[in-house]
N, C-alpha and C positions, 0 to 999 in steps of 0.2 A: 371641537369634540372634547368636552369636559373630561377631566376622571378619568380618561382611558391614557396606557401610556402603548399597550402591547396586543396589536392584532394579531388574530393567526388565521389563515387564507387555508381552507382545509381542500385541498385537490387529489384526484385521482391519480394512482400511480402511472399512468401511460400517460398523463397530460399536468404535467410540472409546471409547464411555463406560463406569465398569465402576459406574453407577447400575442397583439393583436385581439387583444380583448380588450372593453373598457376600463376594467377592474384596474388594470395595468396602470391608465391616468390616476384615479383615484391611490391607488399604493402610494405610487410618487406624490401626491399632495398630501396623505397621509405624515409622509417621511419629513416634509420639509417642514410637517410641525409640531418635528420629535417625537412623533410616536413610530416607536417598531413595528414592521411589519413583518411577519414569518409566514414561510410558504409550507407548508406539512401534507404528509401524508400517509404516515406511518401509524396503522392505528391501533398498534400493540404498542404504543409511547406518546401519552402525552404530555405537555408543556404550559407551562401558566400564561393566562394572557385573558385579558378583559374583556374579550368580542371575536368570537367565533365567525367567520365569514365563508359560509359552504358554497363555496367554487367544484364542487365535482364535475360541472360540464355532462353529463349524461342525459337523457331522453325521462328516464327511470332511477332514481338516486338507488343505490344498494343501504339495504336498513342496517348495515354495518357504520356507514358514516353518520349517519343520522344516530344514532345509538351514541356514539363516540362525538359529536357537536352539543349533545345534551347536558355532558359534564360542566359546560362553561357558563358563566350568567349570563352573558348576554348571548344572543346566535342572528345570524341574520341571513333568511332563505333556509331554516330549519322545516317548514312545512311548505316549500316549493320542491315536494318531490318526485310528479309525475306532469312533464310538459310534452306527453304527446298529444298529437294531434287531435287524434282517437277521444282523449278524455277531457276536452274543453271546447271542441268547435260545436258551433250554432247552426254552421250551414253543411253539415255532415249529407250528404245521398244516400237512404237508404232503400231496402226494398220496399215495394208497395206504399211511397212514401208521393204520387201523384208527378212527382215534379221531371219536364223534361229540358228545361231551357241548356244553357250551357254549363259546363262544368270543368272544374278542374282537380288534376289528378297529381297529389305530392307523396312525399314519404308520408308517412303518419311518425318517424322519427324527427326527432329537434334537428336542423342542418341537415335535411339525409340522411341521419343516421352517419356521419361522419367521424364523430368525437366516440363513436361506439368501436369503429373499424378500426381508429387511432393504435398504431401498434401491434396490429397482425399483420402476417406475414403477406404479401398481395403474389396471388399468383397469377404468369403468364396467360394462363390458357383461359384463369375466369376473366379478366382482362378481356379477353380475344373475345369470350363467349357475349359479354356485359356489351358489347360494342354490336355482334350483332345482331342481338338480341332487341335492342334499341331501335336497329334500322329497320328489322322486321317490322316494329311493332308500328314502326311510322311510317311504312308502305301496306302492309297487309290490309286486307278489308277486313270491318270489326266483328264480323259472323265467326272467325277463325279461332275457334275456343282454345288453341295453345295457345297463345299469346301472351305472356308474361311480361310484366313491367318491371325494365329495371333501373329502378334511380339510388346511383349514387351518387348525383349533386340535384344544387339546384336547375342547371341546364337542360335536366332530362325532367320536369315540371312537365307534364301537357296538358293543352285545353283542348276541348272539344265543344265543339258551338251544338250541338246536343246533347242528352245525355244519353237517350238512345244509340249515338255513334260507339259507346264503351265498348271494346272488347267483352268477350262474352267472361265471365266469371270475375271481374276487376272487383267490383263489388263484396264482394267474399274474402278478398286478400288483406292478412292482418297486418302487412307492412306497408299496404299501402293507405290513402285514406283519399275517398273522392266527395268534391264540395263541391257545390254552386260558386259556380262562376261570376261573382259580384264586384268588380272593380271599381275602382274610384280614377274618373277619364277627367283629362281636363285641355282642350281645345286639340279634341281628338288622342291626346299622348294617356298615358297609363300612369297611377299616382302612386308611390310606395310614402306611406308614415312608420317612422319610428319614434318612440318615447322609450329614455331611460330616464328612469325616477331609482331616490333612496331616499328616503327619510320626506322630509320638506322640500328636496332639490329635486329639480326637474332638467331633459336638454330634452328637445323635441328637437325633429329632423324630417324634409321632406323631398322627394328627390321626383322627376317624372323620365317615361321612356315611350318610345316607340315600342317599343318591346314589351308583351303584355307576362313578359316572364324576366323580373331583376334584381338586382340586390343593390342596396345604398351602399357605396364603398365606405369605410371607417375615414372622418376626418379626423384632423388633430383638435383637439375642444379644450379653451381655455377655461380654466376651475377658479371662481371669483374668490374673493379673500373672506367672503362672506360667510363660504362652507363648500364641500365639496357637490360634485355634479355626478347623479348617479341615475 
């Protein structure tokens, strides 16, 4: 990385740390070829540095940080400011939209809406509520118009081998987001792809389950001398 000596990693005040993220390998490659890396997030003060790298972690970026990454020349994930589900999927369910095959049912938030929750306080009793609210919703028959979806991770994901079987009002609900059920099978198992890409570097990643609902664990990924892996 030519020309640059001083990154700054601009993140969200509830979420400092860039452990268990990718970002995390790339810093340390970064570092071992003397360029500084800084973590910020203070954004009544900023600091010089050659490449702004917008780490907020959010669904929806606040147009306070984005405002505040434009002072810098370079920026990288400046116009990635809205990853939710809602504003980019293809196989979205809507009404009067014909389709009944199978379907499934996520946050319409990035991870569940997780990295949003980060940092509130968790109460016992929504705790208690969120649990049985879940078991209702996976015994109840789906005529049963209270029926509320509550996903706070990826575990509470549900399919439905119709889309007719939906809870009556799912549809409607702005946190959540319901799609056609298109998977990628392979000798009967379930197929998850991941790509991280930056620049010219690419890591592709592929994992299978029996389980038609998973997540690829994070491995350790070696960064060639070539450039880094993003």
């Amino acid at each position: 990385m030519p020309d640059i000596s001083t990154i700054l990693i601009l993140t969200h005040s509830n979420a400092l740390s860039l452990h268990g993220y990718f970002l995390e390998l790339l810093a340390k490659e970064w570092q071992t070829r003397g360029i500084r890396v800084m973590i910020h997030h203070d954004l009544d003060s900023s600091v010089p540095a050659d490449v702004c790298f917008v780490h907020v972690n959010l669904s929806l970026v606040p147009p306070r940080y984005i405002e505040f990454a434009r002072r810098y020349p370079n920026t990288v994930n400046l116009h990635i400011t809205d990853i939710r589900k809602k504003s980019y999927s293809r196989n979205r369910v809507i009404r009067g939209d014909g389709y009944d095959g199978p379907v499934i049912v996520k946050s319409s938030l990035n991870y569940a809406g997780i990295p949003e929750r980060h940092g509130r306080p968790e109460r016992r009793l929504r705790r208690i509520w969120e649990k049985f609210n879940r078991e209702l919703t996976r015994r109840a028959p789906p005529g049963l118009p209270f029926q509320q979806p509550s996903i706070t991770s990826k575990q509470h994901y549900r399919v439905f081998p119709q889309r007719r079987m939906l809870p009556v009002g799912w549809l409607d609900r702005d946190d959540i987001i319901v799609e056609r059920f298109r998977p990628e099978q392979h000798g009967g198992n379930f197929v998850l792809r991941e790509w991280y890409f930056l620049g010219d570097r690419e890591y592709y990643s592929c994992e299978i389950s029996k389980d038609p609902i998973f997540r690829i664990v994070p491995m350790p990924v070696e960064i060639g001398a070539a450039g880094a892996v993003g």
